[in-house]
Backbone bond lengths (Angstrom), bond angles and torsions (degrees), N, CA, C in turn:
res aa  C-N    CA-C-N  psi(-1)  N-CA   C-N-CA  omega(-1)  CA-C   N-CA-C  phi
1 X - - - 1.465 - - 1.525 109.75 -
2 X 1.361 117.12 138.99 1.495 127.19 -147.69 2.065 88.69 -139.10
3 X 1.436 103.11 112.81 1.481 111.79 175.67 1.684 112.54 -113.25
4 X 1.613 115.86 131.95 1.281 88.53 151.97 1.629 84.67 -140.93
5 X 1.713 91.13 159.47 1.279 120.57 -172.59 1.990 113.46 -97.44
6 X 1.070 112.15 160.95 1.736 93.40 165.04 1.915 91.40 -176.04
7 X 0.953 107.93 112.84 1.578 121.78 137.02 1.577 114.90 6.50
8 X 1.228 120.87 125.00 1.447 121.08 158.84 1.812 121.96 -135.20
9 X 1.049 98.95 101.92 1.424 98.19 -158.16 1.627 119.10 -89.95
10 X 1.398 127.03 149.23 1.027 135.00 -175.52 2.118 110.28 -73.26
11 X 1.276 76.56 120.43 2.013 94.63 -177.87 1.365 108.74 -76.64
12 X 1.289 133.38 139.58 1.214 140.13 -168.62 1.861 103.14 -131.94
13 X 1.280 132.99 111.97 1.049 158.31 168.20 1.877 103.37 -77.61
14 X 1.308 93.31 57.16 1.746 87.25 156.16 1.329 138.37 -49.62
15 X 1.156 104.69 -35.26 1.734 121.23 168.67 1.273 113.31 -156.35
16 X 1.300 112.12 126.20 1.887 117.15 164.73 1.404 118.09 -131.65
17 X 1.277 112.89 113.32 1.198 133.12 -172.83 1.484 116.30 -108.90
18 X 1.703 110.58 108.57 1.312 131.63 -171.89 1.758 104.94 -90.22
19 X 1.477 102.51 101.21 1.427 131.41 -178.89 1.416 112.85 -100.21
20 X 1.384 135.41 42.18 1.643 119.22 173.28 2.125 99.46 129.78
21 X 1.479 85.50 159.44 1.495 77.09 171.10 1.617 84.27 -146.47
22 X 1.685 117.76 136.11 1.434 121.39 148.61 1.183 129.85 -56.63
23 X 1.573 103.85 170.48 1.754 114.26 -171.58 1.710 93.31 -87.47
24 X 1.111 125.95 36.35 1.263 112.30 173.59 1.816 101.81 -141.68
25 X 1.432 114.66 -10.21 1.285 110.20 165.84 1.288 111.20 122.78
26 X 1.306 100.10 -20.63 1.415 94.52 173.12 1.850 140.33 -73.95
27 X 1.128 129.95 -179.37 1.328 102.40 165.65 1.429 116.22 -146.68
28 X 1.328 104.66 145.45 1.690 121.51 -148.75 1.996 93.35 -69.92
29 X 1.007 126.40 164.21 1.647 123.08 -164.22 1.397 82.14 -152.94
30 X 1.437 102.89 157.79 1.599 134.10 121.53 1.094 123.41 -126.19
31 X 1.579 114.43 136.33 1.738 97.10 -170.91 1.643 102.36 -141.97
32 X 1.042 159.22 -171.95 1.308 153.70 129.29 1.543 101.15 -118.07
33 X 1.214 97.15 142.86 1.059 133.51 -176.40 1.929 129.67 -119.78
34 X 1.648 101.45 119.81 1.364 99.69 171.13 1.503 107.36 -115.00
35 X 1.883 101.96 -175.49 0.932 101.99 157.33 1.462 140.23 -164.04
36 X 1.157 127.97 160.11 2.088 111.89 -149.37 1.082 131.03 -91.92
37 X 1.230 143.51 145.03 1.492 116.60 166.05 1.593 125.71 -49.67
38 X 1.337 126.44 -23.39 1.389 144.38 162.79 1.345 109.12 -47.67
39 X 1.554 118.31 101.20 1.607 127.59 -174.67 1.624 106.59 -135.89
40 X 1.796 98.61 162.75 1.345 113.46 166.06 2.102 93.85 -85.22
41 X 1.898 100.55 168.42 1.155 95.51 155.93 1.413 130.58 -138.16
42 X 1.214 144.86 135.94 1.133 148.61 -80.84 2.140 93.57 -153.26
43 X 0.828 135.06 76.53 1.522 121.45 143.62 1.297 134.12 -89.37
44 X 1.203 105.55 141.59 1.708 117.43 153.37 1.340 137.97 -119.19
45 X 1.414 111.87 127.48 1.521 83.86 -172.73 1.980 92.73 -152.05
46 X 1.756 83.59 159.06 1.693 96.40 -176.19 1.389 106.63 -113.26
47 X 1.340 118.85 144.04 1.350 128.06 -172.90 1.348 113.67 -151.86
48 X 1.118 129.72 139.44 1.759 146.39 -177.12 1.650 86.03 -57.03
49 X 1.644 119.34 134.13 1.202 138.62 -179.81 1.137 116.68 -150.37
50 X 1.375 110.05 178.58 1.773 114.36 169.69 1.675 104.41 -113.61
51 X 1.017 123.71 24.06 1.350 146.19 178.09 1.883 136.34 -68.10
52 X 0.607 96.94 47.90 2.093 81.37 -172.68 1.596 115.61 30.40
53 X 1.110 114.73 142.80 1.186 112.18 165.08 1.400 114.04 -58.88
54 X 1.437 128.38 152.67 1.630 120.91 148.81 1.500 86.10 74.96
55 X 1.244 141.90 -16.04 1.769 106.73 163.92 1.390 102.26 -72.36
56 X 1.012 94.26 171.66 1.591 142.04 -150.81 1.769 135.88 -128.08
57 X 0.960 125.19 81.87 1.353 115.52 -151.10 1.880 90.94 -125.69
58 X 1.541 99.16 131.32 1.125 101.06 177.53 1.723 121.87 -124.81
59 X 0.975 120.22 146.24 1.764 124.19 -151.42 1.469 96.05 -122.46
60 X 1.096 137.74 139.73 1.419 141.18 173.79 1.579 111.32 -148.09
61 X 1.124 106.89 152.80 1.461 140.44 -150.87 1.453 124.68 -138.55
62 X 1.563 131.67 -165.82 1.202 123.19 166.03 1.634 125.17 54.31
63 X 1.549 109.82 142.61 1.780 109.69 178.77 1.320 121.61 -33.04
64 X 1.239 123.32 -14.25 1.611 105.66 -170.52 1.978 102.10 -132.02
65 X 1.061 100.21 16.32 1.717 115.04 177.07 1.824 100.38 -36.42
66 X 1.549 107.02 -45.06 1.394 113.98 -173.69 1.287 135.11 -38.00
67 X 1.562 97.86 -39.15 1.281 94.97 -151.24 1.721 94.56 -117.75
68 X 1.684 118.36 6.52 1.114 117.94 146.73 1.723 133.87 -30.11
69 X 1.237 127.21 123.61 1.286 129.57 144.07 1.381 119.34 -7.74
70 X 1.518 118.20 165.86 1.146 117.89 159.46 1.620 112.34 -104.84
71 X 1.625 97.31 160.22 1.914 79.96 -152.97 2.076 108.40 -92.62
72 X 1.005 91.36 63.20 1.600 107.79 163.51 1.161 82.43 -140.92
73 X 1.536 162.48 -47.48 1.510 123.12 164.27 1.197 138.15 -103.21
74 X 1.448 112.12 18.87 1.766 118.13 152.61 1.466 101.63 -63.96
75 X 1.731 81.13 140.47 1.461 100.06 160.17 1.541 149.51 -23.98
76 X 1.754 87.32 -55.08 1.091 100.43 -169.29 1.554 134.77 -90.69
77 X 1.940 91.09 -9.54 1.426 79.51 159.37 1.444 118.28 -110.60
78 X 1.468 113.50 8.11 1.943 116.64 154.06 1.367 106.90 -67.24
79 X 1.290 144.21 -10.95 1.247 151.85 177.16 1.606 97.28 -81.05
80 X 1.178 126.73 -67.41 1.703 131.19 -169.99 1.711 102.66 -77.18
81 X 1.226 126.57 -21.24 1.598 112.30 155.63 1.563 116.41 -76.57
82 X 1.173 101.94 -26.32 1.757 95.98 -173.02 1.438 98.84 -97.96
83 X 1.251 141.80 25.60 1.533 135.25 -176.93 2.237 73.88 -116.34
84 X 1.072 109.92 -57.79 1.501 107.29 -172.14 1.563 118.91 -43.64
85 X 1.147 94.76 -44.27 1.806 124.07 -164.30 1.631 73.65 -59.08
86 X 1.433 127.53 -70.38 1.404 126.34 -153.76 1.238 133.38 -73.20
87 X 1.422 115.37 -13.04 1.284 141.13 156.24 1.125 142.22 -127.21
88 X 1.761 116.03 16.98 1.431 131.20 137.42 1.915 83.21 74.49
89 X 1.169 104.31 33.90 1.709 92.25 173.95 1.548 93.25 -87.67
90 X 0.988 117.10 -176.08 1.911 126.36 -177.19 1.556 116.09 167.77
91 X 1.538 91.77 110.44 1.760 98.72 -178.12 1.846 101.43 -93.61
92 X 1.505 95.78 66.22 1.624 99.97 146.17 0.927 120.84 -1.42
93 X 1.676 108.42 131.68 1.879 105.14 175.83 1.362 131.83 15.87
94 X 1.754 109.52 47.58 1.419 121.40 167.17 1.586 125.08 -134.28
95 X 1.641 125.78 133.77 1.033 79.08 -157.19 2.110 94.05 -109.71
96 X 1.202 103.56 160.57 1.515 135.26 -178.41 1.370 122.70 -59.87
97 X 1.717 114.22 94.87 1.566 84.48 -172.52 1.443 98.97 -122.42
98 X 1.589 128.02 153.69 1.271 131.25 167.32 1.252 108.41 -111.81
99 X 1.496 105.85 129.79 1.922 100.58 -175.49 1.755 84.85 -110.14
100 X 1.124 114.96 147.01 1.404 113.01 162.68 1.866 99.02 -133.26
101 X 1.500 102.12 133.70 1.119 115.42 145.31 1.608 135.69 -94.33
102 X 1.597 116.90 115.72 1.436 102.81 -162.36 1.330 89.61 -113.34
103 X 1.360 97.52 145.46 1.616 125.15 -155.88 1.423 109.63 -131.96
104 X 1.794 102.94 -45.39 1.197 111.81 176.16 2.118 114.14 -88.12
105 X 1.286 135.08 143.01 1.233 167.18 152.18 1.675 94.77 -26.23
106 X 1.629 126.54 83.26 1.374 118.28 168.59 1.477 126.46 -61.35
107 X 1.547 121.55 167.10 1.331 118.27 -153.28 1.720 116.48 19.32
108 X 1.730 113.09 72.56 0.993 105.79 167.89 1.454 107.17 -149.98
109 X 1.558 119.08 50.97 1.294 132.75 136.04 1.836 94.99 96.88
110 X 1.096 120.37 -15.93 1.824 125.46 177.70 1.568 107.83 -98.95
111 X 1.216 122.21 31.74 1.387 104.43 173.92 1.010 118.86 19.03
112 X 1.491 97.77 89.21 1.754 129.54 164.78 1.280 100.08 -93.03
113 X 1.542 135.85 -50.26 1.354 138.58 171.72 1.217 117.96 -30.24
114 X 1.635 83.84 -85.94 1.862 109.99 -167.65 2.190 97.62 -44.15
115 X 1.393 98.23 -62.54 1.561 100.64 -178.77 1.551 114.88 -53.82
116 X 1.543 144.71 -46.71 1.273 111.45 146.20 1.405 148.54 -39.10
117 X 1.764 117.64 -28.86 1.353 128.31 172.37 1.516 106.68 -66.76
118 X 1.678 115.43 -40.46 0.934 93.16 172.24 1.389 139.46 -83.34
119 X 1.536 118.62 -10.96 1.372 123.10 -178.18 1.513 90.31 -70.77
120 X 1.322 140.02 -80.83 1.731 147.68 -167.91 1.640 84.80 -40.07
121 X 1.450 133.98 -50.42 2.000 94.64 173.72 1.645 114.10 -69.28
122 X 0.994 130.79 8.08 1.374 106.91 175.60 1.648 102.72 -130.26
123 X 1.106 129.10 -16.82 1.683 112.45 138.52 1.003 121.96 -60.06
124 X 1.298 133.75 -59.43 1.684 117.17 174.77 1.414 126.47 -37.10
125 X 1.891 103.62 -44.52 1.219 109.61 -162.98 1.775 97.11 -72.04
126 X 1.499 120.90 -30.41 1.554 100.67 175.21 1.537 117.43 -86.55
127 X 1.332 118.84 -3.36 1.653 122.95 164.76 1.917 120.84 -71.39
128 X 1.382 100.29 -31.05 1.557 114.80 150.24 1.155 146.11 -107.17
129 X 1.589 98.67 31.46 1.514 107.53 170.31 1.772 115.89 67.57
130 X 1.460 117.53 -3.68 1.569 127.76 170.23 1.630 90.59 -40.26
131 X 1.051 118.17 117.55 1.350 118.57 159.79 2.331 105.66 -113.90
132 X 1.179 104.42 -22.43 1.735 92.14 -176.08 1.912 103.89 -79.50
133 X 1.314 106.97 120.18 1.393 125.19 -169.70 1.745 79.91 -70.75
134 X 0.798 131.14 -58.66 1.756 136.90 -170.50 1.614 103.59 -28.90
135 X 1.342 108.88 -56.84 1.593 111.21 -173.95 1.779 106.39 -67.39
136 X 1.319 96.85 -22.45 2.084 102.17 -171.83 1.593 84.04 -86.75
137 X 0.793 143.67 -19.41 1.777 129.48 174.33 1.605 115.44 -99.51
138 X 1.700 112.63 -22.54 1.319 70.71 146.48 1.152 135.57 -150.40
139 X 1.733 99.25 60.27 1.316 102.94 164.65 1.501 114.47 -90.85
140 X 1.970 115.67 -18.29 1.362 114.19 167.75 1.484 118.26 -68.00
141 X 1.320 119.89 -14.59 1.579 113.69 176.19 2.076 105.72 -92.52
142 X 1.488 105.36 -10.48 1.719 68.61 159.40 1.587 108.92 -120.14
143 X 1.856 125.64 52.86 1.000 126.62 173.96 1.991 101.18 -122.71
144 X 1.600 105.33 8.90 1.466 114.05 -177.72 1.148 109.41 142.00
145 X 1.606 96.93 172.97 1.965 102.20 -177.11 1.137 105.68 -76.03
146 X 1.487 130.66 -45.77 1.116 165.96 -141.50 1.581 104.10 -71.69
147 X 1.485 102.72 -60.77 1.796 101.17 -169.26 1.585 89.29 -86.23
148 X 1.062 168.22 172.83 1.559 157.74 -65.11 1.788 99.03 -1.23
149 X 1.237 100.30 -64.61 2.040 102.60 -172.87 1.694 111.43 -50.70
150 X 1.293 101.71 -34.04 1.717 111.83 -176.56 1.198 85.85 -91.62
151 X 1.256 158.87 13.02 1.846 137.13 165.36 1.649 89.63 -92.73
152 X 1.455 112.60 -46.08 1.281 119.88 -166.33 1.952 107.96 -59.06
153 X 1.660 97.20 -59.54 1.967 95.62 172.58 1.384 117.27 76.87
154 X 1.423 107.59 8.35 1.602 111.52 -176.26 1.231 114.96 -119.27
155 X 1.135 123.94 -172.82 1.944 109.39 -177.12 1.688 92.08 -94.20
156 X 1.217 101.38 143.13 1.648 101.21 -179.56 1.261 103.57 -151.78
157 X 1.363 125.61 -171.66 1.625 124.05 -175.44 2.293 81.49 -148.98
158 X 1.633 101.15 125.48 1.257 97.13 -175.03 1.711 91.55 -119.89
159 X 1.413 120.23 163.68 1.352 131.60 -164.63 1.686 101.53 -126.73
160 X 1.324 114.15 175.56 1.733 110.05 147.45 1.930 87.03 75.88
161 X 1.262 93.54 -156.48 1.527 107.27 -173.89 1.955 104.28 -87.13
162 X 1.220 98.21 26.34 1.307 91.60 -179.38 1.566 100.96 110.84
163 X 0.983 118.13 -30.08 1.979 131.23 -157.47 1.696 87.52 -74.34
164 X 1.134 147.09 -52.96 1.493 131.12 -144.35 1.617 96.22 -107.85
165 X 1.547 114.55 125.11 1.577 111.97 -155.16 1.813 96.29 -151.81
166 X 1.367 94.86 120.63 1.485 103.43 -170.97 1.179 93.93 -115.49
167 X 1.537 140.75 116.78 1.594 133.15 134.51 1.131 134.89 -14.91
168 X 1.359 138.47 114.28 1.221 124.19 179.06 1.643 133.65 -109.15
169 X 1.338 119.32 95.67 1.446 126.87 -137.51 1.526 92.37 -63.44
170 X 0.977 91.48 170.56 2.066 120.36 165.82 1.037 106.10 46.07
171 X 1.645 117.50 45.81 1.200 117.81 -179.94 1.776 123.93 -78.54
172 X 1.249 123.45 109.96 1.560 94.40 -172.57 1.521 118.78 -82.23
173 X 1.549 82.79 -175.47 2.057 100.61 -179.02 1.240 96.97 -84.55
174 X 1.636 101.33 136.89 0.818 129.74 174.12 1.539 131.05 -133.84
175 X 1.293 119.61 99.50 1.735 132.77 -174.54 1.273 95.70 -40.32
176 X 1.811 108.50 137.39 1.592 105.58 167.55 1.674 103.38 -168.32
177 X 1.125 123.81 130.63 1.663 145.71 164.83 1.696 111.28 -48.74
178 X 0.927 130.87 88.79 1.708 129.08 155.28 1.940 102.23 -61.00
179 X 1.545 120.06 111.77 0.950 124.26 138.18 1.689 122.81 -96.18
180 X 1.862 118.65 152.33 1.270 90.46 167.42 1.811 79.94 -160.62
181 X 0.913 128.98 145.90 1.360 131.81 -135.98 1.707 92.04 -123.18
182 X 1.357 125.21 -1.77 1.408 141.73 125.12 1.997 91.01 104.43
183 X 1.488 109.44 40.63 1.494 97.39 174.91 1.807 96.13 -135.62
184 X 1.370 102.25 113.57 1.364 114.85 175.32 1.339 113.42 -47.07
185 X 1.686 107.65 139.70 1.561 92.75 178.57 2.293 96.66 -141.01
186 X 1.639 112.88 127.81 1.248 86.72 -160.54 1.514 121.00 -79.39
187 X 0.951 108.60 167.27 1.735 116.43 178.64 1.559 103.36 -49.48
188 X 1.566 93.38 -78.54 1.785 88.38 -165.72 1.652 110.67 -37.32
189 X 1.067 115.95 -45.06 1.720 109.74 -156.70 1.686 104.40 -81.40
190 X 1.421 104.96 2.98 1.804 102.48 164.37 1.253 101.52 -104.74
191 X 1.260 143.71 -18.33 1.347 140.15 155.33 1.605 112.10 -55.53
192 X 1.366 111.27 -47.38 0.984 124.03 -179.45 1.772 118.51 -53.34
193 X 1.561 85.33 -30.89 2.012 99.67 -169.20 1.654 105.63 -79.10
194 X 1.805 116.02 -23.93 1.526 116.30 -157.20 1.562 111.26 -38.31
195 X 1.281 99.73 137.35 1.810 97.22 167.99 1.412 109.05 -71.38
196 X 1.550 121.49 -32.19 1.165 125.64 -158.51 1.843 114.22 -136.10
197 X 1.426 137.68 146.54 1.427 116.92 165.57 1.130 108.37 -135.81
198 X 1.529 123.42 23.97 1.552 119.10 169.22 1.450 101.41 -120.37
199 X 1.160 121.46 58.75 1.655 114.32 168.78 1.580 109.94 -70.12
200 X 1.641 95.06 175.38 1.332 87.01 -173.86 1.538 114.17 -94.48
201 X 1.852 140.95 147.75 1.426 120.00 178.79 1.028 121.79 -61.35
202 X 1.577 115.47 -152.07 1.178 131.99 -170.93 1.522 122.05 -70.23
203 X 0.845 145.20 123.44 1.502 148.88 -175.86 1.957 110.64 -49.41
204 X 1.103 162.14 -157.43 1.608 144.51 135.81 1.539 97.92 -70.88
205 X 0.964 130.30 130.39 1.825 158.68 158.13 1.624 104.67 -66.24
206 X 0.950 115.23 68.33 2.159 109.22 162.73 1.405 117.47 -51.94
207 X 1.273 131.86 -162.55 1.589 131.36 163.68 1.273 102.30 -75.64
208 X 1.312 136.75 -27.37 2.059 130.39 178.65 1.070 86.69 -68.17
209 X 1.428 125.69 90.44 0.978 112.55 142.67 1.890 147.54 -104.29
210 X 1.493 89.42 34.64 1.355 107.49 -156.95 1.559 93.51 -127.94
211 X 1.512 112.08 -20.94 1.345 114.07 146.87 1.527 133.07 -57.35
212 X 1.576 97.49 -61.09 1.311 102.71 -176.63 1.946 116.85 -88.32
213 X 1.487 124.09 15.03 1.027 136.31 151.23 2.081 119.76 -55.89
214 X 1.397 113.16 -0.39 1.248 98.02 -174.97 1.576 96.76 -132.91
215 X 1.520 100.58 17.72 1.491 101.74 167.92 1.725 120.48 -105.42
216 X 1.617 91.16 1.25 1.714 100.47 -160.60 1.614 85.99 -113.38
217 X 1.140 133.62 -171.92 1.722 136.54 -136.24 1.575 92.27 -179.09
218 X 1.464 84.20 157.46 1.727 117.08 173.19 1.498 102.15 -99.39
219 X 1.025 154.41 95.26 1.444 161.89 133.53 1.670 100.16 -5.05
220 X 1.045 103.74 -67.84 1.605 121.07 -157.83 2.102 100.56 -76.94
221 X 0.999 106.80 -11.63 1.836 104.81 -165.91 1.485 91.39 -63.09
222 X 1.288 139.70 -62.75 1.110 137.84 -125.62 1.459 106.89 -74.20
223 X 1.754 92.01 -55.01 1.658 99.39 150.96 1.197 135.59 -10.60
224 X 1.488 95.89 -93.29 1.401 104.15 -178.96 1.954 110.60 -61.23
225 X 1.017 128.48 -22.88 1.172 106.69 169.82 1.230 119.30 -44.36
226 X 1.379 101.07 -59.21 1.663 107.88 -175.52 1.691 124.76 -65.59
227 X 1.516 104.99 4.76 1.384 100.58 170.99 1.020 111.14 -120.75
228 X 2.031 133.12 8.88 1.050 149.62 -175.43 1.621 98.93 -160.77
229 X 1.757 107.26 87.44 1.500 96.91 159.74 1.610 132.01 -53.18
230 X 1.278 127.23 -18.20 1.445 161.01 170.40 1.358 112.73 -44.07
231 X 1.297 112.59 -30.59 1.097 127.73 -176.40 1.858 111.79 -93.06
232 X 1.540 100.53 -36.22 1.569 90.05 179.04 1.987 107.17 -82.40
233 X 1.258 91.21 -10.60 1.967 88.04 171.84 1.082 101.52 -81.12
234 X 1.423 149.80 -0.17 1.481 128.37 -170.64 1.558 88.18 -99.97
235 X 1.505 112.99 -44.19 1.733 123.43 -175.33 1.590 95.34 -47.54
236 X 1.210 130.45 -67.24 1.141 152.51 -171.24 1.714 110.85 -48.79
237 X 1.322 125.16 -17.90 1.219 138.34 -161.33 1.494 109.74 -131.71
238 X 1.325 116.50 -8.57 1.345 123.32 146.76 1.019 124.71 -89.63
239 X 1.872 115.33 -22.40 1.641 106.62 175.74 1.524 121.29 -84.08
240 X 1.645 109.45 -13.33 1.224 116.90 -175.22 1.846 95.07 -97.45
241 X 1.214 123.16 -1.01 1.540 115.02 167.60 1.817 118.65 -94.03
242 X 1.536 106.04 6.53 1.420 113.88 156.72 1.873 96.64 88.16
243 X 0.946 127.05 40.64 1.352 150.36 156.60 1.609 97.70 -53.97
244 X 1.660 114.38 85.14 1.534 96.68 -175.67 1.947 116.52 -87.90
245 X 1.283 107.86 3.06 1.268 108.12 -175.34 1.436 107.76 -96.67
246 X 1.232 125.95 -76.90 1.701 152.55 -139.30 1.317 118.21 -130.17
247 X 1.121 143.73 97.32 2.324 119.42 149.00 1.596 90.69 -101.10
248 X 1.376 75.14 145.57 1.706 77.74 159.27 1.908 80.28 -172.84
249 X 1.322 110.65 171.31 1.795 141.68 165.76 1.472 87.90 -82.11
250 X 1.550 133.94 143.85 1.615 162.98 12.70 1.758 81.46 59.33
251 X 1.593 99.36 122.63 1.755 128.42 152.81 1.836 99.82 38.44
252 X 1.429 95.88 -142.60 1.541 100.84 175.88 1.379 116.58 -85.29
253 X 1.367 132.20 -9.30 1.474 133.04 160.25 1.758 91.59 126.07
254 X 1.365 96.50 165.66 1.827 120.06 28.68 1.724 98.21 -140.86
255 X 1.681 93.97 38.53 1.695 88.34 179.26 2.134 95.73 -73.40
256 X 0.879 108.59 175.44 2.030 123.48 153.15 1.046 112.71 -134.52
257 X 1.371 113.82 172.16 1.128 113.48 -179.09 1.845 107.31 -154.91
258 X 0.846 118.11 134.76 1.986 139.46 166.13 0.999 102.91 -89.02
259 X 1.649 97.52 133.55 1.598 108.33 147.10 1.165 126.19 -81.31
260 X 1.145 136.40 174.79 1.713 132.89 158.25 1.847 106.71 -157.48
261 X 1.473 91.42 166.14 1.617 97.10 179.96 1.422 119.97 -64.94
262 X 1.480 102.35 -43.92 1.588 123.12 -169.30 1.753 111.70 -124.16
263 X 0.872 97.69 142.55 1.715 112.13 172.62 1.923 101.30 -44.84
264 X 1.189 95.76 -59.65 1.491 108.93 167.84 1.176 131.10 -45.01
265 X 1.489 117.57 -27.07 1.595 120.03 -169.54 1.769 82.38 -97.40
266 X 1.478 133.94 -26.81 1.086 107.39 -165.46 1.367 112.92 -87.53
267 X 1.669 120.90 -15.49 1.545 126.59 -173.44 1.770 107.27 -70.18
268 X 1.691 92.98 -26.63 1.623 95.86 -158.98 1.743 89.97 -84.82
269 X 1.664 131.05 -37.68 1.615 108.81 172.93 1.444 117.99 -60.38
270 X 1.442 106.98 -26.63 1.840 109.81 -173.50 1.431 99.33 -62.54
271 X 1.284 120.08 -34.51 1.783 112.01 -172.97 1.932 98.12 -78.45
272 X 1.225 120.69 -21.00 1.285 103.68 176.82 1.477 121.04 -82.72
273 X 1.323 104.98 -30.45 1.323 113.00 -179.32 1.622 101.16 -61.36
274 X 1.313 95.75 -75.71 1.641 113.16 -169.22 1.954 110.49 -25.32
275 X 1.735 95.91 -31.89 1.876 94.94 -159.02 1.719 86.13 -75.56
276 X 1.178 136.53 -24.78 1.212 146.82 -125.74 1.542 95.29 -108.59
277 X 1.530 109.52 -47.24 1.577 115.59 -169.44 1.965 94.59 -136.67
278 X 1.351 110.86 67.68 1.338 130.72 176.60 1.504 110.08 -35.32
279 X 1.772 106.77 -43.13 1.590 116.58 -171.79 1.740 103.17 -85.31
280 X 1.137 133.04 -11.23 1.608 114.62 178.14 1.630 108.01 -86.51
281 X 1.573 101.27 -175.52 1.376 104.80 168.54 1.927 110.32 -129.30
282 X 1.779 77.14 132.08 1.093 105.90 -155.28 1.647 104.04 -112.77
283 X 1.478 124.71 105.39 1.294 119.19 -175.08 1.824 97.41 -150.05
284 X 2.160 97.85 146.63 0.973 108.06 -144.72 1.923 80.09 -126.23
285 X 1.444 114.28 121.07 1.613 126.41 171.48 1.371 111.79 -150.93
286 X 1.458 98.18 -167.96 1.135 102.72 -177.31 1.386 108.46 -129.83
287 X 1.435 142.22 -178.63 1.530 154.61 146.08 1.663 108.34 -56.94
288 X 1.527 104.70 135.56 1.624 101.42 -166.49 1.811 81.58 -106.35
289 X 1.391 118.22 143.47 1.568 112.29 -166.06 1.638 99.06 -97.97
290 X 1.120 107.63 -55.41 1.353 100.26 -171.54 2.010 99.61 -134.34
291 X 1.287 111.48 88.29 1.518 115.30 168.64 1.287 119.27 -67.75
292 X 1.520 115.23 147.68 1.548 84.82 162.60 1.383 140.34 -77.62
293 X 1.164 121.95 -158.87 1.559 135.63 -132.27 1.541 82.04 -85.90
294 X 1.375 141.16 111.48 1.389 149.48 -163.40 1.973 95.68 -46.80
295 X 1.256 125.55 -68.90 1.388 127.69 161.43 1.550 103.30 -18.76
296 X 1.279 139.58 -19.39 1.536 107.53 -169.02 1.576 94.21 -122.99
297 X 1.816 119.81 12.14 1.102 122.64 -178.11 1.745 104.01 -75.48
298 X 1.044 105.18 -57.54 1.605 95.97 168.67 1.845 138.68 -34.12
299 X 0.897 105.85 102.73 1.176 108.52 173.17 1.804 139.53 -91.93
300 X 1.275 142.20 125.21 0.971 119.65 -166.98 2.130 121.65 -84.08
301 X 0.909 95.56 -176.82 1.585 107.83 -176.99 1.260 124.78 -125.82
């Protein structure tokens, strides 16, 4: 029996800025993007069975296991059939297992999804010997916008429907509060809510970027407020927990997120919040600046 493990980390939507919508439905973005030490975790593994080839059996775990999919429509294992489908790899008479531990709060704006699909493509891809990174990029761009940015795992600023994705070096750490007040709210129907879809983009981005973070906007907040009041009490509960930089909502919600100076200033509001609102989830990290190269996140067993 042959394991590999890999990290799936929670995506942080510092700013997303809704610039245009195509004749096909989609809508044109700018967003930057970080990302946390706060992750799902991710195995795969092949083992001598009485099984079909290429099935697939997936096991889940962790606080939020519940409210998982069933696994013919999780992600993550339409991610490890369609990485196969595309490169005809095949662990013969073995059978396939994905354990996921979910850690992170689904549909809640941090790509918990997209970032499991992408960890299970790059364990699989080193449990079957996939060595062309080319086929692992793009089989995550036709499983969402989302997992290309989670293959990547670095702080980046992505354009387009998510598809055009620049790294953004020397990014620093940065202390920050995950609130999320734990009531799913869906994407489309806050897209659906926008007052507006020609805002204006991104301003030029220098290295201050912790300066010029309170000049750039959530497109999508206003929205979703109004289709989840829940969401402006978590905003509201980071500003009264002394958040001296930033609140703003992460993606379409309904995670938020605080800044703070110190790792420390943010553990000590998470204990106020948390005593205050016992039922949300309340977690206190930071921005990882430069991780490594997502490919060397996998580890074997």
């Amino acid at each position: 029996m042959v394991t590999w493990h890999c990290n799936a980390p929670a995506k942080i939507n510092l700013a997303l800025h809704v610039t245009g919508q195509r004749k096909d439905g989609y809508h044109e973005l700018e967003t930057l993007v970080a990302f946390t030490g706060l992750c799902d975790r991710i195995s795969v593994t092949a083992s001598l069975g009485d099984s079909a080839p290429n099935k697939i059996d997936l096991k889940t775990s962790g606080p939020f296991a519940a409210g998982l999919p069933a696994a013919e429509n999780n992600l993550t294992v339409q991610a490890v059939k369609r990485l196969t489908e595309r490169t005809g790899s095949r662990l013969h008479g073995q059978q396939v297992t994905i354990r996921l531990e979910k850690n992170l709060p689904p549909a809640s704006g941090i790509g918990g999804g997209s970032s499991d699909a992408a960890a299970a493509l790059i364990a699989y891809s080193k449990l079957a010997g996939i060595s062309g990174r080319e086929e692992i990029e793009a089989c995550a761009a036709s499983l969402g916008a989302d997992v290309p940015m989670c293959i990547v795992a670095r702080p980046l600023i992505a354009k387009g429907i998510g598809d055009q994705i620049s790294p953004f070096p020397d990014f620093p750490e940065i202390a920050l509060l995950l609130v999320n007040p734990l009531v799913e709210i869906s994407t489309p129907d806050v897209f659906k809510a926008l007052r507006r879809r020609d805002n204006p983009g991104f301003p030029q981005i220098g290295s201050k970027i912790v300066e010029v973070l309170p000049d750039l906007r959530n497109d999508l907040e206003a929205a979703a407020k109004d289709l989840v009041p829940a969401i402006g009490e978590a905003i509201e509960a980071l500003k009264a927990s002394g958040a001296p930089r930033l609140v703003r909502m992460s993606g379409s919600g309904a995670t938020c997120f605080g800044l703070y100076g110190t790792l420390q200033a943010a553990q000590t509001a998470a204990l106020q919040i948390a005593s205050r609102r016992p039922n949300w989830w309340v977690q206190a990290s930071r921005t990882v600046s430069a991780p490594a190269d997502y490919m060397e996140r996998a580890w074997q067993e």
